[in-house]
N, CA, C and O atoms as a MOPAC input file, in Angstrom:
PM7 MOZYME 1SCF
protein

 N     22.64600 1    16.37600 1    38.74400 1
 C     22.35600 1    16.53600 1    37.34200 1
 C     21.59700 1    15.32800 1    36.79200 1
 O     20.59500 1    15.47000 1    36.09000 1
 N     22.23000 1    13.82400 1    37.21800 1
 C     21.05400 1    12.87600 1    36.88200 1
 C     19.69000 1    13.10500 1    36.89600 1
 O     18.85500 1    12.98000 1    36.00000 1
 N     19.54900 1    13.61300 1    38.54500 1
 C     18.21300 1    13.22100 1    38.65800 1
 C     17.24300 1    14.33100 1    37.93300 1
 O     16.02000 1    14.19000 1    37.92000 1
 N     17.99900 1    15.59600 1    37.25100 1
 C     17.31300 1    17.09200 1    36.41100 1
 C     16.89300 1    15.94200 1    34.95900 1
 O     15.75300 1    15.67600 1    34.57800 1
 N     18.00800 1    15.50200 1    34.45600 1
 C     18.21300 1    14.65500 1    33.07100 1
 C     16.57200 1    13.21700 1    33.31700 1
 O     15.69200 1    12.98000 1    32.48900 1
 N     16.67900 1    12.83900 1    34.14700 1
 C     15.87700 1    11.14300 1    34.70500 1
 C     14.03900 1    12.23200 1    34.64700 1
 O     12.99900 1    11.80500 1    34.14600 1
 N     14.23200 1    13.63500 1    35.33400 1
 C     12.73200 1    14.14000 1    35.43300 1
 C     12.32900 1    14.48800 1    33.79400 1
 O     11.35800 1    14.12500 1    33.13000 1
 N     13.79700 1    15.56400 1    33.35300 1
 C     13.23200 1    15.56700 1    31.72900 1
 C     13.05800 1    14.86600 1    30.62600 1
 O     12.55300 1    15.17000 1    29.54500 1
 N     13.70200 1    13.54700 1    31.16200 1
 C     13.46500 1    12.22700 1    29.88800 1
 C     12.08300 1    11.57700 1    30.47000 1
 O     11.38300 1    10.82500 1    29.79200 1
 N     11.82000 1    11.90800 1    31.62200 1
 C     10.45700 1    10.93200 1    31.93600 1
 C      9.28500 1    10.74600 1    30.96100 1
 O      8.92300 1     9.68300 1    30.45700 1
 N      8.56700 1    12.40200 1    30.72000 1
 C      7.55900 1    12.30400 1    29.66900 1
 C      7.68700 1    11.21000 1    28.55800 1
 O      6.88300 1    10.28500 1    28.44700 1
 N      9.24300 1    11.48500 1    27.39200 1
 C      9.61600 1    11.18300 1    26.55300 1
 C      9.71100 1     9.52100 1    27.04300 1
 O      8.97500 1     8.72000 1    26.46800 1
 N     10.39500 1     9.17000 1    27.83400 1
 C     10.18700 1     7.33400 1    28.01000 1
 C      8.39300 1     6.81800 1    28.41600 1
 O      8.04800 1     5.63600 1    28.42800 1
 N      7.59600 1     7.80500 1    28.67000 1
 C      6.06700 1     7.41800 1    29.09700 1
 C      6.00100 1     7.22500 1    27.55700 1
 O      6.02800 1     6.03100 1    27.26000 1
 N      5.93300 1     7.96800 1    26.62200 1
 C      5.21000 1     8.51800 1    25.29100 1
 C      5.88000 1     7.14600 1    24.43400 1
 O      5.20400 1     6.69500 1    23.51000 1
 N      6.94600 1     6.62900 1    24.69300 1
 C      7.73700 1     5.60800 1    23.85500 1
 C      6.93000 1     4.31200 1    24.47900 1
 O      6.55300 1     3.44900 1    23.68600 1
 N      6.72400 1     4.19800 1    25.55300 1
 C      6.17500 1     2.92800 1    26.40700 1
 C      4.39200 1     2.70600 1    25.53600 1
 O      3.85500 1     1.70100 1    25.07100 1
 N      3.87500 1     4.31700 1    25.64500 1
 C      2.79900 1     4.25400 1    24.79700 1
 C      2.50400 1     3.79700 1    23.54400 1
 O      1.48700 1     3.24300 1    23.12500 1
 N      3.73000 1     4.16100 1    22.88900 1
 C      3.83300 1     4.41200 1    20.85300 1
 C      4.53600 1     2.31500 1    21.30700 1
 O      3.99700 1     1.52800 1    20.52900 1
 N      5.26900 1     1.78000 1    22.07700 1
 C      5.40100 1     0.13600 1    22.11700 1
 C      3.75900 1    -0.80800 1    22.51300 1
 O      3.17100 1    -1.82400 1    22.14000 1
 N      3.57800 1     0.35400 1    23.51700 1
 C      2.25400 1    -1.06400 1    23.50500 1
 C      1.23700 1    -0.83800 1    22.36000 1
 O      0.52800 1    -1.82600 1    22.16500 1
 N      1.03500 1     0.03300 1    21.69900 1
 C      0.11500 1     0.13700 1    20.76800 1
 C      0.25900 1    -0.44600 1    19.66900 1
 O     -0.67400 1    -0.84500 1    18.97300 1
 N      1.76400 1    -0.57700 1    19.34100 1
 C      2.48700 1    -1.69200 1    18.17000 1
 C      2.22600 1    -2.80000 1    18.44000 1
 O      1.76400 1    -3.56300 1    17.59100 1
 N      2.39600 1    -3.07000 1    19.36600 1
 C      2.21200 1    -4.54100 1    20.17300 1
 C      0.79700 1    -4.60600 1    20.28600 1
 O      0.73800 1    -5.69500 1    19.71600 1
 N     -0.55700 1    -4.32100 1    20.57600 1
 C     -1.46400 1    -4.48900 1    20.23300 1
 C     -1.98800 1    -4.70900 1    18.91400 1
 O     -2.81200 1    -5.61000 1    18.75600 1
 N     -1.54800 1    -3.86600 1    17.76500 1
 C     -1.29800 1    -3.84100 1    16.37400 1
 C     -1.29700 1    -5.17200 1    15.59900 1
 O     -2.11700 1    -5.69600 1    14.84400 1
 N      0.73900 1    -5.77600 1    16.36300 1
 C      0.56600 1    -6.71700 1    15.65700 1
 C     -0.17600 1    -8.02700 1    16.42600 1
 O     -0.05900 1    -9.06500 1    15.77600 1
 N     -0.81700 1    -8.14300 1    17.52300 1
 C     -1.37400 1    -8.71700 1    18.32900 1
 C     -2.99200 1    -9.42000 1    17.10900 1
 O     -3.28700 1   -10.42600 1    16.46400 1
 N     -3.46700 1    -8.29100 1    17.39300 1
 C     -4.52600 1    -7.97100 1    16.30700 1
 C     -4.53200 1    -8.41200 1    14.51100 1
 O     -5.44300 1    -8.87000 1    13.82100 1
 N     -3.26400 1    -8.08600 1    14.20100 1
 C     -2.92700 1    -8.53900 1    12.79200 1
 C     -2.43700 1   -10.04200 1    12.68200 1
 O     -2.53600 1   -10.67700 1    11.63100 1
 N     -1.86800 1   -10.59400 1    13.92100 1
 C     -2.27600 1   -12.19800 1    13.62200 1
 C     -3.34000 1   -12.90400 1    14.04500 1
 O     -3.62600 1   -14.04700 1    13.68700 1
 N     -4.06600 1   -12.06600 1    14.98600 1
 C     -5.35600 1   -12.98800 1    15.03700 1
 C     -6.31000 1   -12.62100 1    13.53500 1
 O     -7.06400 1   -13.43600 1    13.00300 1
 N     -6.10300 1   -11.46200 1    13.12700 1
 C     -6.84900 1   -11.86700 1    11.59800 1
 C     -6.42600 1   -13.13900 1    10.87000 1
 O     -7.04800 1   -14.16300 1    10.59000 1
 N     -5.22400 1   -12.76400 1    10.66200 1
 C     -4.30500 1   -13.93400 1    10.18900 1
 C     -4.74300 1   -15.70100 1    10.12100 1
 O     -4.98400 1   -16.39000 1     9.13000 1
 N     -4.73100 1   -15.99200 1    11.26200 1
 C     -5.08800 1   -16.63600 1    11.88300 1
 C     -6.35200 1   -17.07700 1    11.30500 1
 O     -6.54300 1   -18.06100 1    10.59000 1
 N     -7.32900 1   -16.06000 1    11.78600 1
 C     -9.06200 1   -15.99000 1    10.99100 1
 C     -8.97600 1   -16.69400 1     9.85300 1
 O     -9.29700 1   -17.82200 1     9.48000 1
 N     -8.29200 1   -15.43300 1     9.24500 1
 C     -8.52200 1   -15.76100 1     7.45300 1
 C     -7.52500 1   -17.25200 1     6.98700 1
 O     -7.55900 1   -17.68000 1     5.83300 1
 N     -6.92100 1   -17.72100 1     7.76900 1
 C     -6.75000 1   -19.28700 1     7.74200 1
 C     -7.68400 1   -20.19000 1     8.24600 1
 O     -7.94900 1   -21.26900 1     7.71600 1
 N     -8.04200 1   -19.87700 1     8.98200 1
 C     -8.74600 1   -20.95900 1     9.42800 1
 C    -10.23000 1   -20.92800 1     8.13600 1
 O    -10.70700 1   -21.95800 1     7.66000 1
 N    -10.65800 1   -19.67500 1     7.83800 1
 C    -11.84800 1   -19.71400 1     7.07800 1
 C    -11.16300 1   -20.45500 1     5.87600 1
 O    -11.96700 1   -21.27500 1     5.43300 1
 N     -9.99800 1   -20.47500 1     5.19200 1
 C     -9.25700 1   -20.89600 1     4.15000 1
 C     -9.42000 1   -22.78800 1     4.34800 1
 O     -9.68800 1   -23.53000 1     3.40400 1
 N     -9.26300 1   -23.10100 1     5.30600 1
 C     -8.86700 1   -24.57700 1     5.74700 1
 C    -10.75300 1   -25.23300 1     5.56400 1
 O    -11.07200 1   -26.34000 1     5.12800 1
 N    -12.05100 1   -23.72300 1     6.23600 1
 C    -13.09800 1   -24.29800 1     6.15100 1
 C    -13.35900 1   -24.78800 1     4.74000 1
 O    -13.91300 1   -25.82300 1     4.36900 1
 N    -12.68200 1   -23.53200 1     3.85700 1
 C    -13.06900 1   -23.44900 1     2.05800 1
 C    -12.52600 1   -24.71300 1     1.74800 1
 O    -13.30800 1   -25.55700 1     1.30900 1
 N    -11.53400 1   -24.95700 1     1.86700 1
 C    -11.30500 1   -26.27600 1     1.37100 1
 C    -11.73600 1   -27.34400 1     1.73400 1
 O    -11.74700 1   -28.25800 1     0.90900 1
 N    -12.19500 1   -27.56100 1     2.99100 1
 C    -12.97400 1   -28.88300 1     3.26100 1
 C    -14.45500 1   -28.91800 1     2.97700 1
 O    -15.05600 1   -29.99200 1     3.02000 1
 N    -15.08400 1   -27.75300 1     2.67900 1
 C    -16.41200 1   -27.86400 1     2.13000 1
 C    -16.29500 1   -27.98200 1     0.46600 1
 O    -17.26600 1   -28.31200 1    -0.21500 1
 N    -15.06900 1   -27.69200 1    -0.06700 1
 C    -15.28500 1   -28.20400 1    -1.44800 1
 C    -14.85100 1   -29.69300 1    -1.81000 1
 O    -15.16000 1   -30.38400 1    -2.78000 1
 N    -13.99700 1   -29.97600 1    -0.66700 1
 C    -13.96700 1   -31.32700 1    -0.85900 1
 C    -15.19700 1   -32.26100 1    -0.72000 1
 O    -15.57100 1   -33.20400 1    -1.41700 1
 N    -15.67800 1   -31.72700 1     0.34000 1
 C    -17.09900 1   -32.42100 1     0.66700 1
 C    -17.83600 1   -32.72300 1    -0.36000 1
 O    -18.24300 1   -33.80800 1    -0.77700 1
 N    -18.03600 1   -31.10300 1    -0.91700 1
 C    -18.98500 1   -31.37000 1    -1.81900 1
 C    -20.15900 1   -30.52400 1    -1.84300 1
 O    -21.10500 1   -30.45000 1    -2.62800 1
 N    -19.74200 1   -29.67100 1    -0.38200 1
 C    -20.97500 1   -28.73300 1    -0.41400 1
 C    -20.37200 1   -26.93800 1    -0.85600 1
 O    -20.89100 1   -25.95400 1    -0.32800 1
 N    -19.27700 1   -26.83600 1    -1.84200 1
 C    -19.38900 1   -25.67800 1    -2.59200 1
 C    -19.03700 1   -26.44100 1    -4.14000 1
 O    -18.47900 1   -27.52500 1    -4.31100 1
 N    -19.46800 1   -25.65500 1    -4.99700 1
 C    -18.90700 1   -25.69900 1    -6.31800 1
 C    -17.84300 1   -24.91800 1    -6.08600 1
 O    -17.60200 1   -24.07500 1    -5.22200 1
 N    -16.90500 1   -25.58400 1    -7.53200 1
 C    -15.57600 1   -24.85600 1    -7.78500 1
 C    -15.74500 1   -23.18500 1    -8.07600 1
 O    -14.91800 1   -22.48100 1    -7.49700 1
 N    -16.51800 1   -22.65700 1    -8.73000 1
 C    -17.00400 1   -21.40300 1    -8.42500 1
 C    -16.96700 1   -20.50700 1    -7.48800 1
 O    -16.41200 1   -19.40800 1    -7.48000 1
 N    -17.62600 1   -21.06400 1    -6.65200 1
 C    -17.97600 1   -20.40300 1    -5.10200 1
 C    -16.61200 1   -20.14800 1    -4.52000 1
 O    -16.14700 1   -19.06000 1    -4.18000 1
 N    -15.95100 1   -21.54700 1    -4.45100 1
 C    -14.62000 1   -21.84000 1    -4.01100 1
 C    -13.70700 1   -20.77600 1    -4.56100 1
 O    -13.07500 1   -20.02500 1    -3.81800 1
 N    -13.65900 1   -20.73400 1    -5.62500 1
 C    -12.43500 1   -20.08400 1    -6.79700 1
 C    -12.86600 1   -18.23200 1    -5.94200 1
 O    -11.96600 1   -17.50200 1    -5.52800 1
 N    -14.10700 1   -17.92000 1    -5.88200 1
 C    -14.53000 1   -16.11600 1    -5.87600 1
 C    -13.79800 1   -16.42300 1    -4.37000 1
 O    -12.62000 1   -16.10600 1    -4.20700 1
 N    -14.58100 1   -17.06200 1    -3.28500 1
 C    -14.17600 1   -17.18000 1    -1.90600 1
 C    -12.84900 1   -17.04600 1    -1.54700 1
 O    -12.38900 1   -16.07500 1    -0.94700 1
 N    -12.14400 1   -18.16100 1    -1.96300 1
 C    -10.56800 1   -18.33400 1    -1.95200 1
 C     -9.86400 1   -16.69800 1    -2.37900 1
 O     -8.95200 1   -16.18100 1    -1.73400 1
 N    -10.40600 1   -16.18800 1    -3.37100 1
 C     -9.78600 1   -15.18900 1    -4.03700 1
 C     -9.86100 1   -13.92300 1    -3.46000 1
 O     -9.07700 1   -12.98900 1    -3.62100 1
 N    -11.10800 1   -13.97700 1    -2.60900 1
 C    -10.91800 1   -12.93300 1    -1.40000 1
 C    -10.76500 1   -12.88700 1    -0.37100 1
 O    -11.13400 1   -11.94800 1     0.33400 1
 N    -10.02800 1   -14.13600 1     0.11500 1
 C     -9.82800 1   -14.52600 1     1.19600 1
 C     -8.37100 1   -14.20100 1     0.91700 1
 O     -7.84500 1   -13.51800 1     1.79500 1
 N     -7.68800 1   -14.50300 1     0.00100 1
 C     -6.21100 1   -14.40100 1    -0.77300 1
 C     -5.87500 1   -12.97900 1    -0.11700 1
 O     -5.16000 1   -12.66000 1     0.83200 1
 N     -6.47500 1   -12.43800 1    -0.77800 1
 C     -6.62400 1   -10.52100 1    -1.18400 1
 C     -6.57100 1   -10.21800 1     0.55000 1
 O     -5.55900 1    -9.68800 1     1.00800 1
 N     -7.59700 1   -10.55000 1     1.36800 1
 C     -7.37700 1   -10.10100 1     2.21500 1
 C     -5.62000 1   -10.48300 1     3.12900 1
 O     -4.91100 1    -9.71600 1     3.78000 1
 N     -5.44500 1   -11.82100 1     2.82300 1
 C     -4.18600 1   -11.91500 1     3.14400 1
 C     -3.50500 1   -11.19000 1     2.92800 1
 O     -3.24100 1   -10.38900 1     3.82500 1
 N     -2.95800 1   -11.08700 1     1.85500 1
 C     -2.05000 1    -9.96300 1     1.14600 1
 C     -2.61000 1    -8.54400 1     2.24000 1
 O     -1.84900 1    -8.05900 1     3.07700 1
 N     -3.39300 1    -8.27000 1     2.12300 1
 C     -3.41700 1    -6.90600 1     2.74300 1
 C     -3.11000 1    -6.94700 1     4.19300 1
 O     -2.45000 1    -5.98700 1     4.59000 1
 N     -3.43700 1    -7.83800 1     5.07500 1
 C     -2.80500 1    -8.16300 1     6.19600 1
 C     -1.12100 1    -8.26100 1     6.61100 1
 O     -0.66500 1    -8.20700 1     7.75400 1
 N     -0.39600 1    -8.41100 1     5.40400 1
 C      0.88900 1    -9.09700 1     5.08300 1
 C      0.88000 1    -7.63800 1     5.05100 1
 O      0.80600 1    -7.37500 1     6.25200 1
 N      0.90900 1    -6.51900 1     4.42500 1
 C      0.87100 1    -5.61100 1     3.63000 1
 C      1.50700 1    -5.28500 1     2.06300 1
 O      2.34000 1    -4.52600 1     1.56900 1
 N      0.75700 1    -6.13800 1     1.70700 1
 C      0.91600 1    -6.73000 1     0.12600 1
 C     -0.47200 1    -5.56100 1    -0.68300 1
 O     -1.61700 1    -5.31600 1    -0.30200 1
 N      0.28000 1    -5.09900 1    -1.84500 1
 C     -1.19000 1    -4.59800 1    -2.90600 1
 C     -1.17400 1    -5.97600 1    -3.48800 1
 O     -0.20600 1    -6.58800 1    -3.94000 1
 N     -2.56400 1    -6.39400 1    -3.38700 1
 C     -3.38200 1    -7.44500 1    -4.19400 1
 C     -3.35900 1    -7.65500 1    -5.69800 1
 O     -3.50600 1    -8.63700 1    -6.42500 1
 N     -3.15500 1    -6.55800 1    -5.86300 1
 C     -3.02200 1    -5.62900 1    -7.47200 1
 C     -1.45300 1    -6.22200 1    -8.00900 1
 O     -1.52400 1    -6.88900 1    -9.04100 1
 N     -0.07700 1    -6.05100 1    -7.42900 1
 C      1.08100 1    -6.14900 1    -7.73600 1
 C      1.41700 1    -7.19700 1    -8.17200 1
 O      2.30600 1    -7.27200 1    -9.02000 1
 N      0.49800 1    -8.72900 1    -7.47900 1
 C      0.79500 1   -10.22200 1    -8.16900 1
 C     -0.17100 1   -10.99200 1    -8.21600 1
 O     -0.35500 1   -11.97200 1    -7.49400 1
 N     -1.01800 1   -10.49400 1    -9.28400 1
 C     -2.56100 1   -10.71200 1    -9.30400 1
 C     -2.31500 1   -11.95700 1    -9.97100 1
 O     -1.36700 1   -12.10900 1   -10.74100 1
 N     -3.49400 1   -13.22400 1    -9.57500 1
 C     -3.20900 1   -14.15100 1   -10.03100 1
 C     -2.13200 1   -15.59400 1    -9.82300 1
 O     -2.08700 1   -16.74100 1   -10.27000 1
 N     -1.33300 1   -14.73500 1    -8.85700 1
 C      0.16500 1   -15.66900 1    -8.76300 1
 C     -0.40400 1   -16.61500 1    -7.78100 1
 O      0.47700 1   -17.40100 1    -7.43500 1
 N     -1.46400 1   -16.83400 1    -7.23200 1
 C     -2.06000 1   -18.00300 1    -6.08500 1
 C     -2.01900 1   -18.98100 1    -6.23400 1
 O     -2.03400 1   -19.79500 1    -5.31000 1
 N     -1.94200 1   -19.32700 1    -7.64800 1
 C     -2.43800 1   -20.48200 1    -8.30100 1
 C     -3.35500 1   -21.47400 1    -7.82300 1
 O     -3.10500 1   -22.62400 1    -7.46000 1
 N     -4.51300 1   -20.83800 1    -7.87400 1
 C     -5.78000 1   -21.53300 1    -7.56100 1
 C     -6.57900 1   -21.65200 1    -8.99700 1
 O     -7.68300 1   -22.19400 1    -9.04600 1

């Protein structure tokens, strides 16, 4: 009887192994954005320190760089608009 039970769960443990690595690619993928959109964050700030953006540039940049965070996080951008304090 095991081995009737081990042939009819097989499909069902392939299809679960599938639906894990694809999560796992997922969030694989969602911290190397992560990641990205920090590191471009760390560039924004050292080029305004420099001197080669205005606070402008900085303030729009930062603010969609923010936004995209949040959406990575899975945050609406919309729900705490402003709270960055930049």
């Amino acid at each position: 009887m095991l081995l009737i039970d081990d042939l009819l769960m097989a499909p069902v443990r392939g299809l679960l192994f599938v639906v894990r690595e694809i999560a796992k690619a997922a969030e694989e993928e969602s911290a190397a954005d992560e990641r990205t959109v920090m590191a471009e964050l760390a560039a924004l700030h050292r080029a305004l320190d420099s001197g080669q953006l205005t606070e402008d540039a900085f303030d729009t940049r930062e603010a969609e760089l923010l936004e995209k965070l949040d959406r990575l996080h899975g945050k609406d951008p919309g729900d705490d608009a402003g709270s960055h304090g930049s």
